[in-house]
Backbone as a chain_set.jsonl record, in Angstrom:
{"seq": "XXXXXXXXXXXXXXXXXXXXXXXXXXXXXXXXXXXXXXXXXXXXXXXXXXXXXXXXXXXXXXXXXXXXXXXXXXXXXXXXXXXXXXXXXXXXXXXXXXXXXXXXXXXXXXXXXXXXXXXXXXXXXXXXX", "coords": {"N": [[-29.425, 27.633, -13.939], [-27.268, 28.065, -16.968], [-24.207, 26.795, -17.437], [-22.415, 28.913, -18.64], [-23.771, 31.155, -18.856], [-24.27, 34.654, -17.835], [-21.676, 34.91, -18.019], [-19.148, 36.635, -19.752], [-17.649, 36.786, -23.22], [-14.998, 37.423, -24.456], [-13.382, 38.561, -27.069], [-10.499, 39.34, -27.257], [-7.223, 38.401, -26.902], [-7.868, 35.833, -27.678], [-9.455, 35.837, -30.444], [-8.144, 37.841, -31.502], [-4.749, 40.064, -30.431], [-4.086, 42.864, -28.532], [-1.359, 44.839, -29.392], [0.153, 47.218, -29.372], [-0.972, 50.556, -28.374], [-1.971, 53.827, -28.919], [-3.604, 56.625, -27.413], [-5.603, 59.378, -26.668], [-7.426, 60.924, -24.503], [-11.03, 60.42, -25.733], [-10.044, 58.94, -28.528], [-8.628, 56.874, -29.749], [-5.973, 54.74, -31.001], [-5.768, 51.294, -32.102], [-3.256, 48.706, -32.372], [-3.666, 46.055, -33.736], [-2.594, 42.272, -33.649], [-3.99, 39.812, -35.479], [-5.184, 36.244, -34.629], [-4.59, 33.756, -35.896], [-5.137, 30.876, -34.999], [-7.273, 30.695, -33.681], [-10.564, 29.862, -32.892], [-12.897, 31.026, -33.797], [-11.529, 31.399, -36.68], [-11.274, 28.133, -37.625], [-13.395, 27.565, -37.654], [-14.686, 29.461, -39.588], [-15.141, 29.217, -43.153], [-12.708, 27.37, -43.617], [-9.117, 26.683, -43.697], [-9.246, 28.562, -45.376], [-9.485, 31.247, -44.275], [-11.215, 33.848, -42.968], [-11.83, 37.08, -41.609], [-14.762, 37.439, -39.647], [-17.918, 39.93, -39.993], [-19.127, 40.469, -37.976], [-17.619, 39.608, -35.739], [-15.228, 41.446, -35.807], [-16.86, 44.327, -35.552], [-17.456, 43.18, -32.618], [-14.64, 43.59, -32.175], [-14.669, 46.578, -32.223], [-16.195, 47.085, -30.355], [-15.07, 46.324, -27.913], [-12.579, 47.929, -27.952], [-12.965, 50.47, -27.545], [-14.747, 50.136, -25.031], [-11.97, 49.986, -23.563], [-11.103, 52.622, -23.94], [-12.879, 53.929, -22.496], [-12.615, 52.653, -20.071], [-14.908, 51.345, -18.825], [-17.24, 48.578, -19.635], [-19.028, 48.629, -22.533], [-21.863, 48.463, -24.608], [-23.653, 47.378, -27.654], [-26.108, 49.813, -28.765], [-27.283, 51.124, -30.876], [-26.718, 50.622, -34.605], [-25.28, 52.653, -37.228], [-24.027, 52.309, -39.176], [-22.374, 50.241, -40.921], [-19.565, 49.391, -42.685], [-18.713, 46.757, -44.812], [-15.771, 46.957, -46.416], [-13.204, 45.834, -47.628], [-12.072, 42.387, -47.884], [-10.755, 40.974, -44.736], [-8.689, 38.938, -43.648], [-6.703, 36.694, -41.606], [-4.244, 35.877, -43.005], [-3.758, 37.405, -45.571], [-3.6, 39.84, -43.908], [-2.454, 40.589, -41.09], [-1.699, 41.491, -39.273], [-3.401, 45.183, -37.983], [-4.686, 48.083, -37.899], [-7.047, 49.686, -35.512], [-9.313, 52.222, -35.415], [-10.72, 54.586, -33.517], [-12.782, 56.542, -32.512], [-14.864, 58.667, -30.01], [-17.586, 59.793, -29.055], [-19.483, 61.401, -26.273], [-22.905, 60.943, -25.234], [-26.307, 61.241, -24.065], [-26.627, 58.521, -23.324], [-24.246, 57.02, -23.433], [-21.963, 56.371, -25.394], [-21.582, 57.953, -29.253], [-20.191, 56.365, -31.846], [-17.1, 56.541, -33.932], [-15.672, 54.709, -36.073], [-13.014, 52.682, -37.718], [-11.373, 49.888, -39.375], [-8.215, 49.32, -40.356], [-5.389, 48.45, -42.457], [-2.116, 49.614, -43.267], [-2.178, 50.035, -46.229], [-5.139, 50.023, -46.55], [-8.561, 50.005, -46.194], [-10.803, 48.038, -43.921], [-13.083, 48.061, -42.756], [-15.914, 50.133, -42.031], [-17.194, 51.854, -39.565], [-19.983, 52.896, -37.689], [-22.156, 54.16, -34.714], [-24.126, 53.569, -32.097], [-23.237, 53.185, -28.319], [-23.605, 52.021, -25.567], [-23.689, 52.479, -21.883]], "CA": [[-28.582, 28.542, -14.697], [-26.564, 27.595, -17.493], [-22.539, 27.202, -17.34], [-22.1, 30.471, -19.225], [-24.911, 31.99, -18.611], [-23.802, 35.457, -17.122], [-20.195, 35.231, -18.666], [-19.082, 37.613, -21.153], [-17.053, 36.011, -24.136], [-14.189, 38.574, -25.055], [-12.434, 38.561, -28.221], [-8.92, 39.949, -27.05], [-6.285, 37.724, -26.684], [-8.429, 34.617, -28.024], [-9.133, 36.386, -31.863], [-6.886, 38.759, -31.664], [-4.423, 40.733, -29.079], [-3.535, 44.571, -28.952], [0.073, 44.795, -29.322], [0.391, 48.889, -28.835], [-2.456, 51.274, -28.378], [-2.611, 55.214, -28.381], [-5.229, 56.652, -26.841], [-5.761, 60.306, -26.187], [-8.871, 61.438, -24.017], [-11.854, 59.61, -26.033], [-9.84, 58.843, -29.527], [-7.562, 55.698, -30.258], [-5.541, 53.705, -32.294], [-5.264, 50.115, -31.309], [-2.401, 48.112, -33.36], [-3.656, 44.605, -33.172], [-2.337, 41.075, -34.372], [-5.121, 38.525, -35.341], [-4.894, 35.12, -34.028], [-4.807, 32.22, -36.781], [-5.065, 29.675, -34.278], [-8.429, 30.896, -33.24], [-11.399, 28.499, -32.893], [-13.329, 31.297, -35.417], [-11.279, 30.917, -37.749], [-11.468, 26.92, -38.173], [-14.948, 27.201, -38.328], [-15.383, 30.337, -40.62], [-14.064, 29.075, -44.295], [-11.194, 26.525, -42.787], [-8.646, 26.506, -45.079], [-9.09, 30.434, -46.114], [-10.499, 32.173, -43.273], [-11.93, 35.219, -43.322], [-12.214, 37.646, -40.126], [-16.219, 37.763, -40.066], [-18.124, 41.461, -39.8], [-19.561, 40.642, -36.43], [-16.288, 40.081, -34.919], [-14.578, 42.96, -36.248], [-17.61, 45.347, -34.675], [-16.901, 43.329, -31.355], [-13.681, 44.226, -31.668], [-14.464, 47.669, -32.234], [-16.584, 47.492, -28.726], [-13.743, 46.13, -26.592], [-11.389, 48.336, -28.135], [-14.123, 51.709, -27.56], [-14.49, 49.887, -23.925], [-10.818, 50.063, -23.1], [-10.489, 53.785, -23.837], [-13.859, 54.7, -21.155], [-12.738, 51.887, -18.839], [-15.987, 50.523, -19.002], [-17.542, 47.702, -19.939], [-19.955, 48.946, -22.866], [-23.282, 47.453, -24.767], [-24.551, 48.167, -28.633], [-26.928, 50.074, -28.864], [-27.505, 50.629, -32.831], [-25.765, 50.768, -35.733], [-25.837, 53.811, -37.679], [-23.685, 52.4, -40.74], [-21.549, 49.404, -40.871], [-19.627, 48.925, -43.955], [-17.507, 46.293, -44.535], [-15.148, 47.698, -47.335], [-12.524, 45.051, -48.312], [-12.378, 41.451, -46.659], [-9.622, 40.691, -43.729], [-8.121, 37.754, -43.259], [-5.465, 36.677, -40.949], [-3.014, 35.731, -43.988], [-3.442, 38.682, -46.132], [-3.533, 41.109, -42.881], [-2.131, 39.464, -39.722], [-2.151, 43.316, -38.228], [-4.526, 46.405, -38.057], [-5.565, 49.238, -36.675], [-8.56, 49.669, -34.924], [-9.349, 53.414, -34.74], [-12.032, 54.696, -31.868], [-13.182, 58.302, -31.685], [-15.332, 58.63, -29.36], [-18.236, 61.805, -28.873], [-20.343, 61.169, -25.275], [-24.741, 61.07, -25.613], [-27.122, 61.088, -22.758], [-26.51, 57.508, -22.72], [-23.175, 56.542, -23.861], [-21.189, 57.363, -26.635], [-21.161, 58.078, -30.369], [-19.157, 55.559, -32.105], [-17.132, 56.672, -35.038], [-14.529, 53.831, -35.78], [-12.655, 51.476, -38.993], [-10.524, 48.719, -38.87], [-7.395, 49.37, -41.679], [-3.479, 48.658, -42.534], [-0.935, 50.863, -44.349], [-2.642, 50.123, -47.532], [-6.985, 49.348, -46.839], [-9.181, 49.98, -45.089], [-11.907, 46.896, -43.65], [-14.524, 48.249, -42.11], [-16.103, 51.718, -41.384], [-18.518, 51.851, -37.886], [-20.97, 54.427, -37.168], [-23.071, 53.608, -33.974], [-24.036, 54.442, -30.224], [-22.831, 52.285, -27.631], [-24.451, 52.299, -24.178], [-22.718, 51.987, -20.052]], "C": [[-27.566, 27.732, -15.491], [-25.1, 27.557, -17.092], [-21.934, 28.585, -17.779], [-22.853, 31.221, -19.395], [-24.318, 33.32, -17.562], [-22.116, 35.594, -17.424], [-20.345, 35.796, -20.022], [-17.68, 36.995, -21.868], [-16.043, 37.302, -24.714], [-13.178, 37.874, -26.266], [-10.801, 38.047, -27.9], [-8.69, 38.411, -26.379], [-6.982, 35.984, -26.889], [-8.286, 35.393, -29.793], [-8.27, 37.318, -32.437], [-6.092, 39.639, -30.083], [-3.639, 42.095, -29.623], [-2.279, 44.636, -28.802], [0.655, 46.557, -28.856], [-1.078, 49.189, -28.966], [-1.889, 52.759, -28.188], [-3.405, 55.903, -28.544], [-5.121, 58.283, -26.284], [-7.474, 61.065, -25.831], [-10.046, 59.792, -24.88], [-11.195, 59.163, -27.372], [-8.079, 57.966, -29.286], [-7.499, 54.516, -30.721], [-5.071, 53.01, -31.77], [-4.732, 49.276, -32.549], [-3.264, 46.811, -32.711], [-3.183, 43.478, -34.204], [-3.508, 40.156, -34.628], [-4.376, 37.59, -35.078], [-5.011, 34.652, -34.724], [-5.535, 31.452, -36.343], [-6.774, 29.681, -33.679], [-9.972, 29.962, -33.48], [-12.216, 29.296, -34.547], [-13.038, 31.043, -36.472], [-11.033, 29.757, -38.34], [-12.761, 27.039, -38.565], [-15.489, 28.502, -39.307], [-14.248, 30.414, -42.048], [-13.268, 28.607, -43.899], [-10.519, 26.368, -44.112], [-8.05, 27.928, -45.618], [-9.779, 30.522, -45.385], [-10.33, 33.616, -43.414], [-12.135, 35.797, -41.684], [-13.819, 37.987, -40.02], [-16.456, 38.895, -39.26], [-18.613, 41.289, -38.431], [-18.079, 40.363, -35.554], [-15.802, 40.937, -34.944], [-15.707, 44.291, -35.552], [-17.326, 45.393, -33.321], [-15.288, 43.593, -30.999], [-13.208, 45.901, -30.839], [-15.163, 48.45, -31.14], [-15.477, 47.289, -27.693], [-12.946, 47.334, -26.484], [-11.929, 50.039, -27.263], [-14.222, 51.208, -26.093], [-13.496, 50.447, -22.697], [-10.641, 51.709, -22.718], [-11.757, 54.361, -22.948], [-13.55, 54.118, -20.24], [-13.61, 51.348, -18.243], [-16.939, 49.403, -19.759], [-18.875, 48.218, -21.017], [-21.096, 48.11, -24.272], [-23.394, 48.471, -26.532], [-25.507, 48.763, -28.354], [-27.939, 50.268, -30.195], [-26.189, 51.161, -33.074], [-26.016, 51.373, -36.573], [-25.473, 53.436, -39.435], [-22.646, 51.61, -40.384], [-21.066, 48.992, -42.227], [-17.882, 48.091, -43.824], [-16.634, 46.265, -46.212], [-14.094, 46.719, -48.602], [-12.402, 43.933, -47.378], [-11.073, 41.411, -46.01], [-9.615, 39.19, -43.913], [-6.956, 37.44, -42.52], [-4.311, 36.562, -41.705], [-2.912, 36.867, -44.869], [-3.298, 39.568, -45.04], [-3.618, 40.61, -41.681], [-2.07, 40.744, -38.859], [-2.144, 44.142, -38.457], [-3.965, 46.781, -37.408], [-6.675, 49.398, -36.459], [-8.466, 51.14, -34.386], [-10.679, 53.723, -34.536], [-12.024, 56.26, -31.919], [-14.7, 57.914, -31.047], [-16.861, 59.738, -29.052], [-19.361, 60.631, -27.657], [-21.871, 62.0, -25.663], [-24.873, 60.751, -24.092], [-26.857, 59.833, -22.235], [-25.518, 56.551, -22.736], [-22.739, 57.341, -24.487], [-21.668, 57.307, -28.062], [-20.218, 57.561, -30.802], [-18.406, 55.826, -33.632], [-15.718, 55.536, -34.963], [-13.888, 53.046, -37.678], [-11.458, 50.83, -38.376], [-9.256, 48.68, -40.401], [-5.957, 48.913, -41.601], [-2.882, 49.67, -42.945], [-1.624, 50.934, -45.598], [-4.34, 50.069, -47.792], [-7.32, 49.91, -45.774], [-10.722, 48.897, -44.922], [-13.089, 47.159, -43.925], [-14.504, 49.724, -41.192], [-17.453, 51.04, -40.595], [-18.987, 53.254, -37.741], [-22.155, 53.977, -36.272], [-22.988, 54.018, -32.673], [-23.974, 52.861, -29.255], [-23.155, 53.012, -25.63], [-23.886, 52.12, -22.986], [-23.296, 50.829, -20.254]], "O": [[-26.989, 26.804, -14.925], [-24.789, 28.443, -16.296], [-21.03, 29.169, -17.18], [-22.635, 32.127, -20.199], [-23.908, 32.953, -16.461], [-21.481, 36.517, -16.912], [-21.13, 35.63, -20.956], [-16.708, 36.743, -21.156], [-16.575, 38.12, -25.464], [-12.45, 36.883, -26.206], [-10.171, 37.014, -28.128], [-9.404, 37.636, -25.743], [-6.525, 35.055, -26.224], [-7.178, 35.487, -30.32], [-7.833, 37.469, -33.578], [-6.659, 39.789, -29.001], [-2.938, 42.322, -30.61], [-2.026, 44.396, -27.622], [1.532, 46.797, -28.026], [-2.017, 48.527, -29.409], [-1.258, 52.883, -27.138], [-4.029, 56.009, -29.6], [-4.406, 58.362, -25.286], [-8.326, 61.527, -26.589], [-9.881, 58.591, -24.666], [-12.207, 58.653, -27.852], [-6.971, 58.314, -28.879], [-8.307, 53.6, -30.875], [-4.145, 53.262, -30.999], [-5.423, 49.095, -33.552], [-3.469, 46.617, -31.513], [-3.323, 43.65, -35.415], [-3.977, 39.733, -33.571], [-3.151, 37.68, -35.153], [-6.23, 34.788, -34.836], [-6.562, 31.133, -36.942], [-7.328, 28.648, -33.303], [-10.135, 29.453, -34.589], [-12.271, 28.834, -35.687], [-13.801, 30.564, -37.31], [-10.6, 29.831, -39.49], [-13.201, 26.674, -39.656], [-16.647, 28.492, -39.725], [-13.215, 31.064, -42.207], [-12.512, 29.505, -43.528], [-10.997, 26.067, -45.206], [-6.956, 28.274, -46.062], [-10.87, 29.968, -45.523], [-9.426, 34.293, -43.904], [-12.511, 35.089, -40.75], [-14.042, 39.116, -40.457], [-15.814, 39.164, -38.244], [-18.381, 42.257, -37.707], [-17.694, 41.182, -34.719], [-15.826, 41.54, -33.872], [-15.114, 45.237, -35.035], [-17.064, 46.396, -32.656], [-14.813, 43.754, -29.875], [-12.452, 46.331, -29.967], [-15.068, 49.645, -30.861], [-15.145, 48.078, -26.808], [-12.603, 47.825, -25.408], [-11.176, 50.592, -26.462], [-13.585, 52.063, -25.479], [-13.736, 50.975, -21.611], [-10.212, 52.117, -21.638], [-11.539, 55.535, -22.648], [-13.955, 54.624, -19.194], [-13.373, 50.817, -17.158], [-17.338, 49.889, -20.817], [-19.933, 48.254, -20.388], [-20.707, 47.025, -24.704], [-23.281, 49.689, -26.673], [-26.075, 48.216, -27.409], [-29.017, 49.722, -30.429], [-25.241, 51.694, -32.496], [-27.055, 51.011, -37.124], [-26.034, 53.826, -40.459], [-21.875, 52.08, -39.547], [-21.819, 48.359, -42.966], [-16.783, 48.339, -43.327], [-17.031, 45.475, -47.068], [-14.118, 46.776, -49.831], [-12.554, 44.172, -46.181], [-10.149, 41.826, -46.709], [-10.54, 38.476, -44.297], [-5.994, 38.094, -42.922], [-3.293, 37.073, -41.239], [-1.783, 37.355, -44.902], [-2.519, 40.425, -45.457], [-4.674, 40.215, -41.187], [-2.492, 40.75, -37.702], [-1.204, 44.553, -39.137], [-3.111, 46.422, -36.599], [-7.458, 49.22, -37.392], [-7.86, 51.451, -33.361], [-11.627, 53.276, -35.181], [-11.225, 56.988, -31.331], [-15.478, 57.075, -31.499], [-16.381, 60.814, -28.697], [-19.844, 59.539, -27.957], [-22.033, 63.121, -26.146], [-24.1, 60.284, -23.255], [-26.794, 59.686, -21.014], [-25.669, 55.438, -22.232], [-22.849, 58.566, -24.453], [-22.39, 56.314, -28.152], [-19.143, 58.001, -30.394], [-19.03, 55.367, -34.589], [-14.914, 55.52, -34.03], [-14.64, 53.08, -38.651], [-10.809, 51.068, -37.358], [-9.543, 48.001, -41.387], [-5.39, 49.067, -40.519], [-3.454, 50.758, -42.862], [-1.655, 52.062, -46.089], [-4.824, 50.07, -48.924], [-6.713, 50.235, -44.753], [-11.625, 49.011, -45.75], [-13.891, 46.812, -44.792], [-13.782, 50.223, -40.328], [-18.288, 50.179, -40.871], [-18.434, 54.353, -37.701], [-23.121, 53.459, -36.831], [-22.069, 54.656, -32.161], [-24.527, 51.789, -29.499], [-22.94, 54.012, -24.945], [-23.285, 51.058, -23.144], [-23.14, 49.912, -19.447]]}, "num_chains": 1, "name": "protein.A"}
């Protein structure tokens, strides 16, 4: 068995950390700060980094996680659009909003990632226990 074989690699508090969150029933808004300092961002564009679209989805699992208290899995992706680019220097902190609707086998993921003025990235996808 490998060294990390069976470890799960979480975002939070390495690419970014949630600074407030509210969360009612299945639907919330997680304030978060990105991390600069973050290993991604040396190696994606160093110099001018860019928050890349697969992070920003796993964000939008942790965050969708947090509010079932379970640890949950893609399943597909119904519609991922990534709208305007992020970066930690133009937009050092979001929101990450999570509604939620429960399926036979998880949930219904409706989600985007925006500031006061943009919005990132719209999510549409089912996410599995």
């Amino acid at each position: 068995m490998r060294e990390n074989e069976g470890k799960v690699m979480l975002l939070e508090n390495h690419y970014y950390k949630v600074l407030h969150s509210e969360t009612k029933g299945l639907d919330g808004v997680f304030h978060i700060a990105l991390l600069p300092d973050c290993a991604v961002y040396r190696g994606h564009f160093p110099g001018d980094p860019v928050c890349p679209g697969v992070c920003n989805i796993e964000v939008i699992k942790e965050c969708a996680s947090r509010l079932v208290g379970k640890r949950l899995f893609l399943k597909s992706i119904k519609q991922c659009r990534l709208v305007a680019l992020a970066t930690p220097s133009a937009c050092p902190e979001l929101d990450v909003v999570v509604n939620l609707t429960p399926t036979a086998q998880g949930f219904m993921v409706v989600a985007k990632i925006a500031d006061a003025s943009k919005t990132y990235l719209e999510y549409k996808g089912e996410m599995a226990l």
